[in-house]
C-alpha positions in Angstrom: 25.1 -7.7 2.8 23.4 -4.8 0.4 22.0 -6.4 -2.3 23.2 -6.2 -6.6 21.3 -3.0 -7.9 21.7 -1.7 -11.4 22.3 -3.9 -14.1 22.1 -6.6 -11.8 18.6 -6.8 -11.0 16.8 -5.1 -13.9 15.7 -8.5 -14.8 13.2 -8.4 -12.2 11.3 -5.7 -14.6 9.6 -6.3 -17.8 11.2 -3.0 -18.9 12.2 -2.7 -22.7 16.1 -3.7 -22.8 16.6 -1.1 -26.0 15.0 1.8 -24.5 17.2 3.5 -21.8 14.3 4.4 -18.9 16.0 7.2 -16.4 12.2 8.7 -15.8 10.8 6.3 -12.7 9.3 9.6 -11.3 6.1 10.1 -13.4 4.6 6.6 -13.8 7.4 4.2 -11.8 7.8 0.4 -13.1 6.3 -2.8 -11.2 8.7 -5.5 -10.7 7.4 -9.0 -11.9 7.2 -10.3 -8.3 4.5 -7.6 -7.7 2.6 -8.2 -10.8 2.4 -11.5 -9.9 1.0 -11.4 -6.6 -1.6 -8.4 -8.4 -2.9 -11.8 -10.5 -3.1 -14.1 -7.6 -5.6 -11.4 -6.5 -7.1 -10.9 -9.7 -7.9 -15.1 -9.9 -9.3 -15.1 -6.2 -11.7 -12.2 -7.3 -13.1 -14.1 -10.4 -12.9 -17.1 -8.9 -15.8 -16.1 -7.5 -16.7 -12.2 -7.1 -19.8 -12.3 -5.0 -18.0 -14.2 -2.1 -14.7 -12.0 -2.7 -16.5 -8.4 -2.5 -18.9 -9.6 0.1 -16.7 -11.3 2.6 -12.9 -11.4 1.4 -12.4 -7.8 0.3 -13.1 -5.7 3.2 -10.8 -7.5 5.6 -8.2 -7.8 2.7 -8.5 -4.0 2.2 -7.6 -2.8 6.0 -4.9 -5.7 6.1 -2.8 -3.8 3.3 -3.8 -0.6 4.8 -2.1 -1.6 7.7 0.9 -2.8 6.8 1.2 0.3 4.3 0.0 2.5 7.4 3.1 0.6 9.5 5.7 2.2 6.8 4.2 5.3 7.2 4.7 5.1 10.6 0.7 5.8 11.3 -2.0 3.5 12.5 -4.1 1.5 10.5 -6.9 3.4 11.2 -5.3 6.7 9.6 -4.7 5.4 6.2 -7.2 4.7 3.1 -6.4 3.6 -0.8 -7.3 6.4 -3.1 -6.1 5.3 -7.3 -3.5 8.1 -7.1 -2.1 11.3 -5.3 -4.7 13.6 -7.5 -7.6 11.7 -6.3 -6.6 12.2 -2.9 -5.9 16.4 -2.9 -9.3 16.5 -4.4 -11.3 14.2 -1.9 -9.5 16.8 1.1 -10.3 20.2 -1.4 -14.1 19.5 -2.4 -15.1 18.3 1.7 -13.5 21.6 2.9 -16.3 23.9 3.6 -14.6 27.4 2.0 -16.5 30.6 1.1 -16.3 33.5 -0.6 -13.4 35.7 1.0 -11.5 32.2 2.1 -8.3 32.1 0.4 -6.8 28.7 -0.4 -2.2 28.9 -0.4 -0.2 26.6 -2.7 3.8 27.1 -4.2 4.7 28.4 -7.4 5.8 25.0 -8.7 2.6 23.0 -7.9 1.8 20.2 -9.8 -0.4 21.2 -12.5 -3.2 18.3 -11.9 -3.7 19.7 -8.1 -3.4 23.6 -9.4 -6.6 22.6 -11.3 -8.2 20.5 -8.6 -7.7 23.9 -6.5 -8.9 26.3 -9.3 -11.8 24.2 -9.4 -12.9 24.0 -5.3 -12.0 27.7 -5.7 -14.4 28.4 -8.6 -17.2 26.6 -6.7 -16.9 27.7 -3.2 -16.0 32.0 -4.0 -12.8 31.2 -2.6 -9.7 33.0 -3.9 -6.4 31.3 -5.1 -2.8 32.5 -3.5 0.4 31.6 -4.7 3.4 31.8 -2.5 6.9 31.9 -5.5 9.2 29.7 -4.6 13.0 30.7 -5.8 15.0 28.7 -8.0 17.5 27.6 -9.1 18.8 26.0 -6.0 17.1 27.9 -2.8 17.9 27.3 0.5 15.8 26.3 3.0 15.4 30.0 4.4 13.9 31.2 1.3 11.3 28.9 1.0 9.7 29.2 4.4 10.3 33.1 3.9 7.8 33.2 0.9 5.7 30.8 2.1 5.1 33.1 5.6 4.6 36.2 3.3 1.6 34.6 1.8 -0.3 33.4 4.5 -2.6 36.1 5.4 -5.9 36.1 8.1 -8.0 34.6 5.4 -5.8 31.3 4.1 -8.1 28.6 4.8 -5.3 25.8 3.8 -2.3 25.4 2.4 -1.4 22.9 -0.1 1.9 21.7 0.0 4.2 19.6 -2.4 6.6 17.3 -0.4 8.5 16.8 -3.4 8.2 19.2 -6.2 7.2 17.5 -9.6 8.9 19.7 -12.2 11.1 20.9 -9.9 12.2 17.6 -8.3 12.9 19.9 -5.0 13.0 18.3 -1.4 10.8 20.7 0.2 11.6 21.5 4.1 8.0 19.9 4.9 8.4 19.9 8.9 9.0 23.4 9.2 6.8 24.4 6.7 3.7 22.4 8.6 5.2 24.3 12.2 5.0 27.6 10.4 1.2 27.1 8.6 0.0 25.5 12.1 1.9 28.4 14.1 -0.8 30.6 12.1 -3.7 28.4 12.6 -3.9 27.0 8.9 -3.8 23.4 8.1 -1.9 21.6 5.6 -2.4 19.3 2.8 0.9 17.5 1.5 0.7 16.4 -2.0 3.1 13.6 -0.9 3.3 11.8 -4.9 6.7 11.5 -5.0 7.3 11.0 -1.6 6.8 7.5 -0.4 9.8 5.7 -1.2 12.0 8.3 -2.3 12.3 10.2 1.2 11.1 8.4 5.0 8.3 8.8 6.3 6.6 9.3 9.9 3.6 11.2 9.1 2.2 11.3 13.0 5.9 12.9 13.6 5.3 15.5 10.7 2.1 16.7 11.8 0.4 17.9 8.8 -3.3 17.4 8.9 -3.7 15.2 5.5 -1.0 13.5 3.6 -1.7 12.2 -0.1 0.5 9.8 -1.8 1.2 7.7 -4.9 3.1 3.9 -3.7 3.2 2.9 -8.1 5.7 6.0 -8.2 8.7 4.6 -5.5 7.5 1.8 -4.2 6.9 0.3 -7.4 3.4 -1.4 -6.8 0.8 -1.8 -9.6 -0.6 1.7 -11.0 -3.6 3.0 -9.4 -2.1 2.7 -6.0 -2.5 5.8 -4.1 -3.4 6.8 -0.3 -5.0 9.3 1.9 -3.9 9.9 5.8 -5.8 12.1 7.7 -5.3 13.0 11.3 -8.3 11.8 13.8 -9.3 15.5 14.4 -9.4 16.1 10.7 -11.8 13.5 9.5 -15.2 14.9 10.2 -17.0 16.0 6.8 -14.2 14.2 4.9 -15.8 12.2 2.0 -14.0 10.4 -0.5 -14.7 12.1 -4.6 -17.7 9.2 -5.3 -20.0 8.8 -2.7 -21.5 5.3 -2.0 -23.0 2.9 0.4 -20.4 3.8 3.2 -21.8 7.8 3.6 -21.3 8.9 6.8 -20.3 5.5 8.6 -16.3 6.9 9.2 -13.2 7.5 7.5 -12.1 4.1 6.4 -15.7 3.0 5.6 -16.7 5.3 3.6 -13.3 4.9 1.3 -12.3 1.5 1.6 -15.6 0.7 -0.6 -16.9 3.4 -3.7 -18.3 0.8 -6.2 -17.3 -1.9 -8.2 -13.9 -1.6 -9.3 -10.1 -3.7 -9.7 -8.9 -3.6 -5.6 -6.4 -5.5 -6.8 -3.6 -2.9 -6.9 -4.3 -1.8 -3.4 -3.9 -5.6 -2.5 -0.8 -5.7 -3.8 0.9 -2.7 -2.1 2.2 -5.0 1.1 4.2 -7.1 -1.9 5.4 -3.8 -3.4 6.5 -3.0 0.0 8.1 -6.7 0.8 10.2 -5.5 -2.7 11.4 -2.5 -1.6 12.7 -3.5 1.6 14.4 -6.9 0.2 16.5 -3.7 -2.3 17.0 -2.3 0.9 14.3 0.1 2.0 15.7 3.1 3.4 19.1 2.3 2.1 17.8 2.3 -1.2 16.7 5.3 -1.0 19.5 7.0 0.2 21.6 5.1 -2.8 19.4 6.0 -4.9 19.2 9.8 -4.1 23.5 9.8 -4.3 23.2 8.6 -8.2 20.4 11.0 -8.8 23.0 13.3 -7.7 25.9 12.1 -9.7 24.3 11.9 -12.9 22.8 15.5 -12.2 26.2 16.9 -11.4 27.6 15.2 -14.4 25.3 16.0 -16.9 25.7 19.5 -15.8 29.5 19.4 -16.2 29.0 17.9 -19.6 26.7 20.5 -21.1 28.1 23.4 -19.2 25.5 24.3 -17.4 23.9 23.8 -13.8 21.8 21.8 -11.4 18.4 22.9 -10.1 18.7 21.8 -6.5 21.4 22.1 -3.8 22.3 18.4 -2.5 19.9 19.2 1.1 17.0 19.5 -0.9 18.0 16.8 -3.5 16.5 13.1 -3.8 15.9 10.6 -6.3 15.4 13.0 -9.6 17.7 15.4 -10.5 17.0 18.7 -12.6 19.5 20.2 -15.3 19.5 23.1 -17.2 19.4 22.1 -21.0 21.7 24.1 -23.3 19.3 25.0 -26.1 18.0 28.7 -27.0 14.1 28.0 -27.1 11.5 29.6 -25.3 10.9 28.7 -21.6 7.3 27.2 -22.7 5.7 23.9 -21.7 5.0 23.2 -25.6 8.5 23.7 -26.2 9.7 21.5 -23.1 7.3 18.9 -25.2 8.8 19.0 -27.9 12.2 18.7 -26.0 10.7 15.2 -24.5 9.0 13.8 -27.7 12.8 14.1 -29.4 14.1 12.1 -26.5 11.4 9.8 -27.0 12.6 9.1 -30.3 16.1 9.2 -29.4 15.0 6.3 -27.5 14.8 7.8 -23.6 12.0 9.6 -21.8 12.4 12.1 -19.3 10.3 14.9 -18.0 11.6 18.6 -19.8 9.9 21.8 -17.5 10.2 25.2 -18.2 11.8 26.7 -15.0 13.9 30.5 -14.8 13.2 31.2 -18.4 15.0 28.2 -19.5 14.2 24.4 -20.4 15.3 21.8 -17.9 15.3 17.8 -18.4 14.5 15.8 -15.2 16.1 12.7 -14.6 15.4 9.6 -11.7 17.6 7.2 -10.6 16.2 3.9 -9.3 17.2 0.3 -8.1 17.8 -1.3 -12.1 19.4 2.1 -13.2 23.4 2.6 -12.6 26.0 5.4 -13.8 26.5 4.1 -17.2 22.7 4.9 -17.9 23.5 8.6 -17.4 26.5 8.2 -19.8 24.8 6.9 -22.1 22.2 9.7 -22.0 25.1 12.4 -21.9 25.8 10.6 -25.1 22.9 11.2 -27.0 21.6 14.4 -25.3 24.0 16.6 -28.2 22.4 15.3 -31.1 19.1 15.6 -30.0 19.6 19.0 -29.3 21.2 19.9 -31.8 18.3 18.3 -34.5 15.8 20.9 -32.4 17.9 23.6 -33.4 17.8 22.9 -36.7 
């Protein structure tokens, strides 16, 4: 039997009953169950920390690894904890021996935190930057891979690749996009953030050479929850960003331990993951990609305007053209999302195609009525900013 979602479980978050949260994509929410078991790791690390970094940790660390690794479909052995997505793109960007003439390929709608981690390897190694423009609204699958070919050239030393677009919130074709950067001898980094929980996942079937993701975004575990895969034949020279007693002793050595720091949201991810199956795992997903849909599709009817994916490259977040006349700017798209704030809502606002568009998630404790609710108060907040 598929289990109550919605209203019916929204109990199991600490979330604020008077704010309407329809934005699980940029920070997620950790159910109670999760933050507990986070604390029963937090009191066996004071307890007594010598014995628990010394003897307790490193096993505990490569348990979780593993089970995370067995949702990924990977070996244990292919998967380490980085704090988040970012941190990952940048431990794969700054081991990558480029040089001047190298040129390093992401899309057009890159997330802006790994656009800077690239400017910066690019700035220190001579290499150059090349973006491949990804059409929108709504491409088709065809289109992407087209654009993407007509940037590669002899010198792309990589490709960085969203899985899921952030401002966007596009599905990207990943498999064929890793067949047609590896039929040209490039390797590919997936910035897989959004990823992991919202879409499935066999990353030895997809064949990309590293694969960066966030489990506080869909899976719901504590923030500061992150991991790096890398394939066996692309782990030599890979470091993690701090460098520390594990330097050159392998892949999972050298990034399972960087210093003292909280492990305990790692330790927590195979509770996160116990969560999201008992909603339903890949059901979930697919339920919750359907009411990402709906509410899109509505909202869109309701302001008279459009959607920003077609329903093959659609998942949990949906994108919608806002009806307002202000200038396709990310200060304006702020000042879009700090009136929703005080509205009493939050959702992402992107300038996309010379217009403004909000960006909406659906999760397990949101339902339809949320989305009515915000096609309620959407009007008047627009129409204060044009005043």
């Amino acid at each position: 039997m598929a289990p109550a979602l919605g209203s019916a479980v929204r109990s199991e978050w600490a979330l604020d009953p008077d704010f309407l949260t329809i934005n699980h994509g940029s920070y997620g929410a950790t159910p109670r169950i999760v933050l507990a078991a986070q604390d029963e790791w937090r009191a066996r690390m004071e307890a007594q920390p010598t014995r628990f970094f010394a003897r307790e940790l490193p096993p505990a660390i490569r348990e979780a690894a593993a089970v995370l690794a067995r949702f990924l479909g990977a070996a244990a052995e292919d998967v380490v904890f980085v704090p988040n997505a970012t941190t990952g793109c940048n431990a794969v960007l700054r081991s990558l021996p480029l040089a001047v003439g190298d040129e390093i390929l992401h899309v057009s709608h890159v997330y802006n935190a790994v656009r800077n981690t690239i400017a910066y390897t690019a700035e220190r190694t001579g290499a150059s930057v090349t973006v491949a423009e990804l059409p929108f609204p709504r491409p088709e699958a065809a289109e992407i891979l087209k654009s993407i070919e007509r940037a590669i050239t002899g010198r792309t030393r990589i490709v960085v690749m969203d899985h899921i677009t952030s401002g966007s919130a596009l599905v990207l074709p990943l498999e064929d996009i890793v067949k047609l950067c590896h039929a040209a001898g490039v390797p590919v980094l997936v910035d897989g953030a959004h990823g992991p929980g919202q879409v499935v996942l066999d990353l030895p079937a997809l064949g990309a050479d590293w694969y960066v993701g966030n489990c506080h975004k869909w899976l719901s575990a504590p923030k500061g929850s992150g991991f790096l895969y890398a394939r066996p034949d692309r782990r030599a020279d890979l470091h993690p960003v701090t460098i520390s007693h594990g330097y050159r002793d392998g892949f999972t050595t050298e990034f399972d331990y960087t210093g003292t720091m909280d492990p305990t949201a790692y330790l927590a991810v195979p509770a996160a993951l116990a969560f999201f199956e008992r909603l339903g795992g890949t059901a979930l997903m697919e339920r919750n990609r359907r009411l990402a849909g709906e509410a899109a599709r509505m909202l869109a009817i309701g302001l008279g305007t459009e959607v920003g994916a077609v329903p093959e490259m659609a998942g949990a977040m949906g994108l919608v053209r806002l009806p307002i006349d202000l200038p396709a700017k990310r200060s304006e798209a702020l000042r879009v999302r700090r009136a929703l704030q005080e509205a009493g809502t939050d959702a992402p606002v992107h300038p996309q195609a010379g217009g403004l568009w909000l960006r909406l998630s659906a999760y397990a404790y949101n339902e339809l009525s949320d989305y009515q609710r915000l096609a309620q108060m959407l009007p008047g907040v627009l129409d204060r900013l044009r005043n």
